[in-house]
C-alpha positions in Angstrom: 130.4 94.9 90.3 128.0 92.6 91.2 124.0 94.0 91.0 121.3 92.3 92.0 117.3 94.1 90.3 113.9 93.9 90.9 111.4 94.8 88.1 107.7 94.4 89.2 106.2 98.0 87.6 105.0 96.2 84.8 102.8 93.0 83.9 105.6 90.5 85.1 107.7 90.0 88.1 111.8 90.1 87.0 114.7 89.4 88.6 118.3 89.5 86.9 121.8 89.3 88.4 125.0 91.1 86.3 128.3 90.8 87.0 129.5 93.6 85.2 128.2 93.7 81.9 127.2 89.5 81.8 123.9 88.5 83.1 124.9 85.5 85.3 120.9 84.6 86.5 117.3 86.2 85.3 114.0 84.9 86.3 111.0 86.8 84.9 107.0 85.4 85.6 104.3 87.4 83.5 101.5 88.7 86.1 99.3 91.3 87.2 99.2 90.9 90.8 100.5 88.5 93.5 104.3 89.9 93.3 104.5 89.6 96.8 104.4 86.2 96.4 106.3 85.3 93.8 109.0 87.9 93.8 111.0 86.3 97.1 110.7 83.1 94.8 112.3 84.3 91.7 114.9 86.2 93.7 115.9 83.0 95.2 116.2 80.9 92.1 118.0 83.4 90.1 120.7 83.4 93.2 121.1 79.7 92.8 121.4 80.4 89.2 124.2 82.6 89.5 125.4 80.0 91.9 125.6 82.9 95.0 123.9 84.6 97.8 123.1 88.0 99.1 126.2 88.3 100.7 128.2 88.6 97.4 126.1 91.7 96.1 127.8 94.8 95.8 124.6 96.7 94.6 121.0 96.5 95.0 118.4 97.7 92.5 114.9 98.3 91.7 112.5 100.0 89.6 110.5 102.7 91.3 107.8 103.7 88.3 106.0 104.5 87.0 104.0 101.9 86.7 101.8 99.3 88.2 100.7 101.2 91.9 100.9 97.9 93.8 104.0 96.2 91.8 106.5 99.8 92.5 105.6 99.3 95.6 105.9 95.3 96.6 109.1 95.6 94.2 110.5 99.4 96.9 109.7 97.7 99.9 111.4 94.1 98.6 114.7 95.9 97.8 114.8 98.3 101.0 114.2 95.3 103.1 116.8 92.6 101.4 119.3 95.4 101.0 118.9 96.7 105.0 119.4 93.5 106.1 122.7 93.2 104.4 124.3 96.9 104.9 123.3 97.6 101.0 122.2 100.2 99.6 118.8 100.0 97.2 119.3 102.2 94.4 116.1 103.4 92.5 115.8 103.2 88.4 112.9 104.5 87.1 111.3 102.8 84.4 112.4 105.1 81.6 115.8 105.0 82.9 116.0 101.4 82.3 115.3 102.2 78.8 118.0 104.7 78.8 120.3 102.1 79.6 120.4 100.6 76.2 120.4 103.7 74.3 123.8 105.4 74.6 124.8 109.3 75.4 123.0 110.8 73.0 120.0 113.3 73.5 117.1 110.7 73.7 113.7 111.1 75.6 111.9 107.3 76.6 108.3 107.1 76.7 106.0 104.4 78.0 101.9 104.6 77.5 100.1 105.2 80.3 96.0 106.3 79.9 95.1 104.6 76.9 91.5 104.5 76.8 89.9 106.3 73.7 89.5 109.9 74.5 92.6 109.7 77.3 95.8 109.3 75.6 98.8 110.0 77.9 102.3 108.8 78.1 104.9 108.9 80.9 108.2 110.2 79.5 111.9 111.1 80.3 114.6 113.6 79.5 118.4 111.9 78.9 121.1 114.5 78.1 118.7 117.0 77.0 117.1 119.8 79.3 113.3 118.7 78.8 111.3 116.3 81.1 114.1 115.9 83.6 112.6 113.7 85.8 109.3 111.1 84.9 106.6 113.2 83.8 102.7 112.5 82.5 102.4 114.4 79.6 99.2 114.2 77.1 99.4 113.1 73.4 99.2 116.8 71.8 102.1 118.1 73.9 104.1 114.9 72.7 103.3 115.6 69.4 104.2 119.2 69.7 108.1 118.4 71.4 108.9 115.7 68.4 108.4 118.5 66.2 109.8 120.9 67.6 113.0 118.9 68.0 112.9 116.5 65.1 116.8 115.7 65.9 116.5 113.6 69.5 115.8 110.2 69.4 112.9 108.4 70.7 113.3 105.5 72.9 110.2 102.6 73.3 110.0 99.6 74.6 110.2 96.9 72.0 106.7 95.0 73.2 104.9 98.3 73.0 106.6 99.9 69.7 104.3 99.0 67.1 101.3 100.9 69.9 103.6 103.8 70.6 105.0 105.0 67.1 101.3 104.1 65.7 100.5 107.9 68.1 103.7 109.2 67.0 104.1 109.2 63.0 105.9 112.3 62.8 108.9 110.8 64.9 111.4 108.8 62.7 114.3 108.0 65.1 112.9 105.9 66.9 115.4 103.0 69.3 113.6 100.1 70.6 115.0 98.5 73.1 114.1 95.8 76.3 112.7 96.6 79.2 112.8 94.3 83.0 115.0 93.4 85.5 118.4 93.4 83.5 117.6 96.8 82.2 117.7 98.4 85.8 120.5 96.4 86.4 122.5 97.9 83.6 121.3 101.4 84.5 122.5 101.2 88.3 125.7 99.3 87.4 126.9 102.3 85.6 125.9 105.0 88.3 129.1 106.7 90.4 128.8 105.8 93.5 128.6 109.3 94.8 125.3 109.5 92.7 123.0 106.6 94.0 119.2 107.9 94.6 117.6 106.2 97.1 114.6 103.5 96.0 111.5 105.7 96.4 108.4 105.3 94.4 108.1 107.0 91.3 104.0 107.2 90.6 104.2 110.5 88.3 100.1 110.8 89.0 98.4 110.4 92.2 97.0 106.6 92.5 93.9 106.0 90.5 92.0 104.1 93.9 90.2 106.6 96.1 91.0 106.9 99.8 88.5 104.9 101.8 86.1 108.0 104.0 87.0 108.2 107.8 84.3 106.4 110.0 83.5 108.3 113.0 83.5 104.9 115.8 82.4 107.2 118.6 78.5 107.3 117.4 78.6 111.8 117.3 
């Protein structure tokens, strides 16, 4: 199985290739905006890398949030275009999935900040082989704090840049895993998906967008 992932939900733009379980090619550019631009780029040198083209994928994949608004969706409409053109399916990993990659079968939940200005503390968070928070879900810091106690025995999965922020809110938790996050990450996520299971890429917001809707302009002067 060959995979080819896009990651662009966060504050970089990554692309890896895996064959299997070996990364063969990875490309990752730290940035805010301007994915567009760089993400056809990176996908390209990480093919050379890997010393192959499109046409020797097997799978396609690509975060779909939450995350940055404008990253899901430069990173979507990337992977449904490259993997169209080639008679691929592009399979959708959420961002706490990709955390879920690394962390086994056992009952975890993954949790990534979102609001974090002071009074606003909220963090998107997932459900793995537990009944809770089966799909991404916003949830405020109280009712975080009010799960880890209630079920000291499931793990807590972070992202290893963010760990020191995220167990800093969450001192009663003490299994915590902390593991990678990017392009790889998906990879490893969709790689090990039957193929009778594969969601289509769709974004993932888990709140509506923070911009607000421009007002309609009436042209014809009533």
């Amino acid at each position: 199985m060959i995979c080819l992932a896009i990651h662009t939900a966060g504050a970089s733009c990554d692309v890896a290739i895996l064959r299997g379980d070996a990364c063969i090619g990875a490309a990752s550019q730290p940035m805010k905006r301007g994915h567009d631009q760089a993400l056809p780029v990176l996908t390209q040198a990480v093919l050379k890398e890997a010393g192959m083209s499109v046409t020797d994928l097997d799978r396609i994949a690509v975060c779909t949030g939450p995350g940055s608004f404008t990253g899901i969706r430069v990173g979507v409409a990337f992977a449904r275009g490259l993997a169209l053109a080639n008679d691929l399916q592009a399979v959708g990993v959420t961002s706490l999935e990709a955390l879920a990659a690394q962390s086994g079968t056992r009952p975890a939940i993954a949790v990534i900040p979102a609001k974090q200005r002071l009074p606003d503390l909220t963090f998107w968070v997932q459900g793995f082989a537990m009944d809770d928070f089966p799909v991404p879900e916003e949830v405020g810091l109280d009712q975080l704090q009010s799960f880890a106690e209630e079920n000291p025995a499931f793990a807590f999965l972070c992202e290893a840049a963010k760990a020191d922020h995220t167990r800093s809110h969450l001192t009663m938790v003490s299994d915590w895993i902390e593991v990678s996050t990017g392009a790889e990450a998906v990879a490893r996520y969709a790689i090990a998906l039957p193929n009778g299971t594969l969601p289509n890429a769709k974004p993932v917001y888990a709140r509506e967008p923070d911009a607000i809707p421009a007002k309609k302009i009436n042209v014809s002067g009533q």
